[in-house]
C-alpha positions as CSV (number, residue, x, y, z in Angstrom):
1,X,25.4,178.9,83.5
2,X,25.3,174.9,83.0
3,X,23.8,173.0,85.1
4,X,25.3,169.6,85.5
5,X,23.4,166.8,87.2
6,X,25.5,163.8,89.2
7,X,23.4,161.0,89.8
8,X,25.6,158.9,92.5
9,X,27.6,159.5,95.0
10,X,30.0,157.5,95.1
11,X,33.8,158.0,94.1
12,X,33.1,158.0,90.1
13,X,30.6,160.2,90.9
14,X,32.4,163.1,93.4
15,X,35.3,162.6,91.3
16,X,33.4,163.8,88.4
17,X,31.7,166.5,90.9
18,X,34.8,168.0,92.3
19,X,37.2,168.6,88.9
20,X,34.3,170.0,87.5
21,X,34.3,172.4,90.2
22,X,38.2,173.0,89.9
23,X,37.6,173.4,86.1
24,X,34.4,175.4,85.9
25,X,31.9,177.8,87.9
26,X,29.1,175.4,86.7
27,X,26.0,174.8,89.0
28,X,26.6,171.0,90.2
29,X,23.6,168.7,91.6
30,X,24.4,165.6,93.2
31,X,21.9,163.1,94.0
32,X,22.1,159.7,95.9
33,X,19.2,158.4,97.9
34,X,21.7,155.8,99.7
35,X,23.4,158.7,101.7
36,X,23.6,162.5,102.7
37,X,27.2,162.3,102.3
38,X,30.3,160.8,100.4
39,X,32.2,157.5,101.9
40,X,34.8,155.7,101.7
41,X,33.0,151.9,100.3
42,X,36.5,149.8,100.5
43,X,35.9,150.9,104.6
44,X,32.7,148.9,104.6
45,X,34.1,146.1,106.7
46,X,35.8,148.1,108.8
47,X,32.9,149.9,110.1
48,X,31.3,146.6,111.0
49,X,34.8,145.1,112.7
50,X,34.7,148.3,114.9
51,X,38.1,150.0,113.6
52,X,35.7,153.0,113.1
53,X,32.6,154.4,113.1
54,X,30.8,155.6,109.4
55,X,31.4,158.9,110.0
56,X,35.5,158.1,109.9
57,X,34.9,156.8,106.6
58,X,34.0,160.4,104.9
59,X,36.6,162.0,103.3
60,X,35.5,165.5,103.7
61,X,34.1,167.4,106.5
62,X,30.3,168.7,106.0
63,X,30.9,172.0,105.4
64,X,33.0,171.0,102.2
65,X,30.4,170.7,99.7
66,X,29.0,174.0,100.7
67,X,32.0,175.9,100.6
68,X,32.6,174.5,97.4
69,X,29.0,175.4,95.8
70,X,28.3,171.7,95.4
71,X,24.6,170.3,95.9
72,X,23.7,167.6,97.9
73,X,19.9,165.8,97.3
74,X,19.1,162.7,99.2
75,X,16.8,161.6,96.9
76,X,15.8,158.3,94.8
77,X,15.3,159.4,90.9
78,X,12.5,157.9,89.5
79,X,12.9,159.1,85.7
80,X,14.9,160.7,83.3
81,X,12.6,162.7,80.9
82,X,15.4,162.9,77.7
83,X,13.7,165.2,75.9
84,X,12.7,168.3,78.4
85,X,16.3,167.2,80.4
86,X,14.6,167.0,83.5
87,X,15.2,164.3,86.4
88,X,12.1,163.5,88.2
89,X,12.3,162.2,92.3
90,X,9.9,159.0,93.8
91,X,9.1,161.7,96.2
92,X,7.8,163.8,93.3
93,X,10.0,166.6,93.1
94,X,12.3,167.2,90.1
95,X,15.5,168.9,88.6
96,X,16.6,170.3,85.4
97,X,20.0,169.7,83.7
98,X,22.0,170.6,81.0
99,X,24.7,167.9,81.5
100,X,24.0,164.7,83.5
101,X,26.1,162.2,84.7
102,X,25.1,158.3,84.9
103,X,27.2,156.9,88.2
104,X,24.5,154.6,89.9
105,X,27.0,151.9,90.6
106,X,26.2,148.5,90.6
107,X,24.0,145.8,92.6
108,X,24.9,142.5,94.3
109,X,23.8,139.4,91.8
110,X,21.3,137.2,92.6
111,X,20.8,134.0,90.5
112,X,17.4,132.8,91.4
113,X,17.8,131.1,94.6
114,X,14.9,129.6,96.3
115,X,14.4,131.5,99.4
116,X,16.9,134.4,97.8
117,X,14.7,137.2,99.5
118,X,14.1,136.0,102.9
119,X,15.0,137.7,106.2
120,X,18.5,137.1,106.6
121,X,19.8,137.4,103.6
122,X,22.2,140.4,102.3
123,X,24.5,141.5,99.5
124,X,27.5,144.0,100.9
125,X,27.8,147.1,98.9
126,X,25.8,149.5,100.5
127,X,25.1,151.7,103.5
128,X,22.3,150.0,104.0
129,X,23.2,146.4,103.1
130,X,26.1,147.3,106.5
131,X,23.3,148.5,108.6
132,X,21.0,144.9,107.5
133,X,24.2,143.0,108.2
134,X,24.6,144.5,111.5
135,X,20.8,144.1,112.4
136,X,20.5,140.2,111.1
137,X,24.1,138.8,112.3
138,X,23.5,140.1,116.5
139,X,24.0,137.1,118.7
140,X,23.8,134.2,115.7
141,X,25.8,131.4,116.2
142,X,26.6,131.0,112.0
143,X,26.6,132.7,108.9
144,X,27.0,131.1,105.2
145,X,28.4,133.2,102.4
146,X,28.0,132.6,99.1
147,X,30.6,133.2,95.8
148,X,34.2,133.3,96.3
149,X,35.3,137.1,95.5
150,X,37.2,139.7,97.1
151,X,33.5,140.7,99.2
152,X,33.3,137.1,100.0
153,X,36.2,137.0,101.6
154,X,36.1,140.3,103.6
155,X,32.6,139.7,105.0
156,X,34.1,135.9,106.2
157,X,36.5,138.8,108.3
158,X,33.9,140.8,109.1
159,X,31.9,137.3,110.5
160,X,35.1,135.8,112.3
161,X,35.9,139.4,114.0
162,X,32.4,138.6,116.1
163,X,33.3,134.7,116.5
164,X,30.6,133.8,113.8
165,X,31.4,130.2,112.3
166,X,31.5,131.0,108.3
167,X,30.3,128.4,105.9
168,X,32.0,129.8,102.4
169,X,30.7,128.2,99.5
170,X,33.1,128.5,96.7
171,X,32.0,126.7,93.1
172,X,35.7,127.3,92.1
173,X,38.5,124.2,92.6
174,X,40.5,126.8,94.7
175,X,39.1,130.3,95.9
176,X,39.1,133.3,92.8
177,X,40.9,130.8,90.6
178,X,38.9,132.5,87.6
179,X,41.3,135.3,88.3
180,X,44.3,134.2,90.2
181,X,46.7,131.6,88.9
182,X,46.5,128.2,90.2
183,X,49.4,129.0,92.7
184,X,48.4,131.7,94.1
185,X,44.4,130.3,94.9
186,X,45.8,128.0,96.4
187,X,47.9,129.9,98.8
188,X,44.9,132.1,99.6
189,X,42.4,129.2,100.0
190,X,44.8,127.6,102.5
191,X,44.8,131.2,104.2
192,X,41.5,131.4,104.9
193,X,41.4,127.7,106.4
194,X,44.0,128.7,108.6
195,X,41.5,131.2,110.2
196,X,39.1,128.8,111.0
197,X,36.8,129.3,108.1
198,X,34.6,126.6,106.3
199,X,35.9,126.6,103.1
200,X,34.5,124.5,101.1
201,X,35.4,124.4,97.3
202,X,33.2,122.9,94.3
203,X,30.8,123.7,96.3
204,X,27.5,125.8,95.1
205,X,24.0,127.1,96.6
206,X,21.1,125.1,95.3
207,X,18.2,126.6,98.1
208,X,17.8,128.7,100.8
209,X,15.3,127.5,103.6
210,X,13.4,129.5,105.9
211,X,11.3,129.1,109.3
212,X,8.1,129.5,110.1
213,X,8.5,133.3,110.5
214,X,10.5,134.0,106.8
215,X,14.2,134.3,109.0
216,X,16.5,132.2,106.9
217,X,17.4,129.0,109.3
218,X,19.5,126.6,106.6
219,X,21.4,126.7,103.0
220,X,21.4,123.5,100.7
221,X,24.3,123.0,98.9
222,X,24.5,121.7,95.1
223,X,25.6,118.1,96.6
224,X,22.6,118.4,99.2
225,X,24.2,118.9,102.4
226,X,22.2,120.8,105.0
227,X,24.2,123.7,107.0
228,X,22.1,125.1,109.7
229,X,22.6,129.2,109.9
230,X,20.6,132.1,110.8
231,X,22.6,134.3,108.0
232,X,23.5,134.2,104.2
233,X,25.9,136.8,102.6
234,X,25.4,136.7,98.8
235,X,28.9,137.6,97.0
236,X,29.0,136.3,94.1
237,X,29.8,139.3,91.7
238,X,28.1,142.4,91.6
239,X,26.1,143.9,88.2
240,X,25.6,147.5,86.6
241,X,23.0,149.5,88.3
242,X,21.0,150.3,84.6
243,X,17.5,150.1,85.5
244,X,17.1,153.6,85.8
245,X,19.0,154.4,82.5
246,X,17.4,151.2,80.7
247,X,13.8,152.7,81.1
248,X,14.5,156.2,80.7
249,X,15.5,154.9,77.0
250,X,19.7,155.0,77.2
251,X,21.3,152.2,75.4
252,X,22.3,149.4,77.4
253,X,24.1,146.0,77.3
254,X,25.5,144.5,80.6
255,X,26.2,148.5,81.4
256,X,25.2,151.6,80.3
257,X,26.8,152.0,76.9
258,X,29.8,154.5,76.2
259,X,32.4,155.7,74.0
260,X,35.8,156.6,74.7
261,X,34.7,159.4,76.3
262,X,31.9,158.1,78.3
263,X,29.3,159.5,76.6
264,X,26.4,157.3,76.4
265,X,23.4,157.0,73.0
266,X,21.7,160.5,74.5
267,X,23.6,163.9,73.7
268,X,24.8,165.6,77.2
269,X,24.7,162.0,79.4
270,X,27.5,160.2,79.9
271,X,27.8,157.0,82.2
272,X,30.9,156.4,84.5
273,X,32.2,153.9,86.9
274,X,30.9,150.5,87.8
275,X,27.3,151.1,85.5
276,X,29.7,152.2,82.4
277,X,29.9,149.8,79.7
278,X,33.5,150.6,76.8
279,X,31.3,149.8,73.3
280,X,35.0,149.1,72.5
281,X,37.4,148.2,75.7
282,X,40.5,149.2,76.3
283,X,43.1,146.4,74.3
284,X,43.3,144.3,77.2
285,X,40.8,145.5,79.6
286,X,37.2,144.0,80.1
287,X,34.0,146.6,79.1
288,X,33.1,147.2,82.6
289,X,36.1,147.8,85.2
290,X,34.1,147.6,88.4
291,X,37.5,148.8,90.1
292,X,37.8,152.4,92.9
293,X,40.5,153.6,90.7
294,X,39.0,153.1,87.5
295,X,35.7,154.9,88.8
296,X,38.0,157.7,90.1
297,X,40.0,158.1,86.8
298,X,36.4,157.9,84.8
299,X,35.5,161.2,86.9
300,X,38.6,163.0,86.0
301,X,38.4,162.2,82.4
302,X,34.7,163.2,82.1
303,X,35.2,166.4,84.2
304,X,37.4,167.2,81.0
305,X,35.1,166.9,78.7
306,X,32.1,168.5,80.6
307,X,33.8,171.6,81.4
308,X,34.8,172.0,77.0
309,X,38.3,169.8,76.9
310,X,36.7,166.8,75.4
311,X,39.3,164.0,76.8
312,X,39.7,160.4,76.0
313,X,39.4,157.8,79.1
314,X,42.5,156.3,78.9
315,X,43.5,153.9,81.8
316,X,46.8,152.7,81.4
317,X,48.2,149.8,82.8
318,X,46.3,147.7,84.9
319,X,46.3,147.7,88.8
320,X,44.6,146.5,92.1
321,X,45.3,145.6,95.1
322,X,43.1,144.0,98.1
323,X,43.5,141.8,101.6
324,X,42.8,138.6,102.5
325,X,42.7,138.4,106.0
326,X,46.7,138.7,107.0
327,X,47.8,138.9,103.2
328,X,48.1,141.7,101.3
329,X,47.7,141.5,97.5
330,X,48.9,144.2,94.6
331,X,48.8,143.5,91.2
332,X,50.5,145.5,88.2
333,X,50.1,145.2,84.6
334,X,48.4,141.5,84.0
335,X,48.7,138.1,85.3
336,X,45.9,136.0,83.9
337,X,44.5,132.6,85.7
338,X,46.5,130.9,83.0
339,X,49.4,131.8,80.8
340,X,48.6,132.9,77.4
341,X,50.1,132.6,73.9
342,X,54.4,133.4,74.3
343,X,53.7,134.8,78.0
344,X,56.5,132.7,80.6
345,X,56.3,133.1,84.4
346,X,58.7,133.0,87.4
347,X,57.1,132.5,90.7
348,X,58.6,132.6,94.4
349,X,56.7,131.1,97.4
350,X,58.4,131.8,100.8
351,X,58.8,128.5,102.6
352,X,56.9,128.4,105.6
353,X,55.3,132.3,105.2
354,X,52.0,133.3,103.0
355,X,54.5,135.6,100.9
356,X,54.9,135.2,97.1
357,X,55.9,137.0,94.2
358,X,54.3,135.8,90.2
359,X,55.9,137.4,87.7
360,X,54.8,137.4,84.0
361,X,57.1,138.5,80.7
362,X,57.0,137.6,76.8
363,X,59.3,134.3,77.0
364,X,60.2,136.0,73.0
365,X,62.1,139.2,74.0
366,X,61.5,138.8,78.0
367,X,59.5,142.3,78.3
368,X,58.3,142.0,81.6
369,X,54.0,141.9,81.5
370,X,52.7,141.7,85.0
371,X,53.7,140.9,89.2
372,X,51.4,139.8,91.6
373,X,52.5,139.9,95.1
374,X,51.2,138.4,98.6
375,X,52.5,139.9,101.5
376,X,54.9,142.3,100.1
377,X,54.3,145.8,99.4
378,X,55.3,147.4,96.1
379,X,55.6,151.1,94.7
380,X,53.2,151.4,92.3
381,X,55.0,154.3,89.9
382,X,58.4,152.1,89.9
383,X,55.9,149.0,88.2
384,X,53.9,151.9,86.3
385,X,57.1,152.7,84.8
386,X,58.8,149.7,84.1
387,X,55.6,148.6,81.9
388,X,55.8,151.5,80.4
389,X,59.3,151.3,79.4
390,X,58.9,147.9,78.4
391,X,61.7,146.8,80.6
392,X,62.9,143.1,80.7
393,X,62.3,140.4,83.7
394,X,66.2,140.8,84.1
395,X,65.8,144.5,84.7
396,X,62.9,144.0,86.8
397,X,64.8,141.4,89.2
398,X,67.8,143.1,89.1
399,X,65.8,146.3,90.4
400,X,63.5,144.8,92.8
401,X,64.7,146.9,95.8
402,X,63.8,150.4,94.7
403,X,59.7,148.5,94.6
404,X,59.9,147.4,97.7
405,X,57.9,149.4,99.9
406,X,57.7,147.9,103.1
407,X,58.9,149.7,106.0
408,X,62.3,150.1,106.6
409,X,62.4,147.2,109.7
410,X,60.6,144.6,107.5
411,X,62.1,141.6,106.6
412,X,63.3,141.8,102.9
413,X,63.3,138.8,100.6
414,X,64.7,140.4,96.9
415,X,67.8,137.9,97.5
416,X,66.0,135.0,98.3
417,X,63.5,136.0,95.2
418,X,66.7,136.5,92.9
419,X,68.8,133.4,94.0
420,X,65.3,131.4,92.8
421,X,65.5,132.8,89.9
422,X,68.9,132.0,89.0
423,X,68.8,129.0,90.2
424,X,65.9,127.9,87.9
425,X,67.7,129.9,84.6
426,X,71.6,129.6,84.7
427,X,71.8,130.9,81.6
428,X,70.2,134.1,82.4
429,X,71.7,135.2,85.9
430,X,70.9,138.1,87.4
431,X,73.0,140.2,90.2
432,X,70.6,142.4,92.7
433,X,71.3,145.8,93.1
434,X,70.6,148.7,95.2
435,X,71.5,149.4,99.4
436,X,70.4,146.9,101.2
437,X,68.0,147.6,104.6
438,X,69.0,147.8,107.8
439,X,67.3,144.4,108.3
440,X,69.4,142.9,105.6
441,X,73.0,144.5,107.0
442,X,72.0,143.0,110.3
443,X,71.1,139.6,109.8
444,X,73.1,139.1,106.3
């Protein structure tokens, strides 16, 4: 029987570790020294705001991995001895594979700071990094976070939800403008203001002081202004966890290197999720898709091929969704920072709400190419399958109701989104269709 070896636990990881069980009566080993257990790591903040305790945030009960002959190990691996195919423990112990599995994850980047590693001072990505958090932010009166991502932005919640001020250094002119388009940074920069947060834009960290006892006590910006804190959240990106393949002798670049099948330079180890590098991506898709989804779908695929159906990773169409404070955000298929060669867009901005709709097409034959949306919820199979049908911006518009999928007493704004349209292309109008909501028969 084949012994397949899982190093990570999180959701590339178990992915991998339950359709291999659906798929085969192979002996499975998984191994994570960061905890017993699988969780839910987009419920990170959540634990800390108090919505629910860590043990809400496992998918399975306890008993599940037994029942379904799958081995825990809370262990840290040490080595990876390629030639005998045995993984060795810091705690000296070791286990033999026949198949292992690369999903280590990645770390929080640090750029070389002064005073980076003082008392104080935390990444969010782990268990542990919550429990530091929780530890180093009691009874503090401010907190300054650093880089101007989607974990920037949910541990300036996670601050304001204890009445911590927030400093949030952002080098950017407007807040994730390197991926959103200038409209939409905008919007979500002036979101964040509104909830009392420091914003503060071209702005970046240049040292981190500490007092006489090595507990962070100040941040200097890049234009040398002092902010007095007694916490700093580093979030600017997060890197491939390859130390452990690096030295064990495994190709690396930024990730550990793969195929289209996620098998890495060693026969029987493959690398998946956020430490997995494409040696050739995906046509537009970036080598390393630090993404939940993408890590699921990496599991699936691999499970495949593990268990004798050797499977191509194959992503399809891009997706992602997140929140910013009050806003939820969904993307579908691509909307770059800024438009590319024969790519048009149509954007709607509610008035006086944070709701917007961007939509991008080909302005040649008007194939519609990518939404993203603020504050509205969409169905993800109706954009799935209008990308895939390469439908037009007309058909998209004229459809918009069957996305929508708010509940059925929201307010609905497919008119207002529509009349914009038409208004800015005359020549192109476009007539909504579909029942209207309850909402919309009420109020007209």
């Amino acid at each position: 029987m084949k012994h397949v070896v899982i190093i990570g636990n999180g959701i590339a990881g178990i992915t991998a570790a339950r359709h291999i069980r659906k798929l085969s009566d192979y002996e499975i080993t998984v191994i994570s020294a960061e905890s017993e257990y699988f969780w839910s790591r987009t419920a990170l903040m959540y634990v800390y705001m108090g919505h629910m305790k860590l043990k809400h945030t496992q998918p399975y009960e306890n008993w599940f991995w037994e029942k379904n002959n799958i081995n825990l190990v809370k262990e840290y691996v040490q080595a990876i001895d390629l030639e005998n195919k045995i993984v060795t423990y810091s705690s000296g112990g070791s286990v033999k594979y026949d198949v292992l599995i690369l999903a280590t994850g990645a770390q929080p980047n640090k750029f070389g700071w002064p005073g980076q590693d003082l008392e104080g001072v935390s990444g969010m990505v782990s268990q542990q990094d919550l429990e530091y958090i929780e530890k180093y932010t009691k009874g503090i009166d401010r907190g300054v976070i650093v880089g101007g991502g989607l974990i920037g932005v949910e541990l300036a919640e996670m601050l304001h939800s204890r009445s911590i001020k927030v400093s949030f250094l952002v080098r950017e002119e407007q807040f994730w403008d390197n991926v959103l388009p200038k409209q939409e940074a905008a919007l979500i920069s002036n979101h964040i203001r509104e909830h009392h947060i420091d914003l503060r834009l071209k702005t970046e960290l240049k040292e981190i002081i500490g007092d006489e006892n090595g507990r962070v006590k100040a941040v200097i910006t890049g234009d040398g202004k002092e902010i007095p804190c007694q916490f700093v959240g580093l979030t600017a990106g997060v890197h491939p966890n390859i130390q452990l393949a690096k030295s064990s002798g495994i190709e690396c670049g930024r990730g550990v290197l793969v195929n289209e099948f996620m098998e890495t330079s060693i026969p029987d180890i493959y690398a998946i999720g956020d430490c997995a590098e494409r040696r050739t991506p995906v046509p537009g898709r970036a080598p390393v898709e630090q993404v939940w989804y993408t890590g699921r779908m990496m599991g699936e695929t691999v499970a495949k091929t593990v268990t004798g159906t050797k499977t191509e990773y194959t992503p399809g169409h891009w997706f992602n969704s997140a929140k910013f404070f009050d806003i939820e955000y969904q993307t579908y298929g691509r909307v770059w920072n800024q438009l590319r060669e024969n790519e048009a867009e149509f954007y709607w901005q509610h008035d006086s709400e944070s709701i917007a709709m961007h939509f991008i097409y080909d302005q040649r034959d008007q194939k519609f190419l990518g939404v993203n949306t603020f504050g509205i919820r969409l169905r993800h199979e109706v954009f799935d399958h209008w990308l895939k049908e390469k439908a037009t911006i007309q058909f998209v518009l004229e459809n918009l109701r069957s996305a929508n999928f708010d509940p059925e007493f929201f307010k609905r704004y497919e008119q207002q989104i529509v009349e914009a349209y038409n208004s800015e292309h005359p020549d192109m109008q476009v007539i909504l269709k579909g029942k209207k909501s309850i909402i919309e028969k009420i109020f007209g």
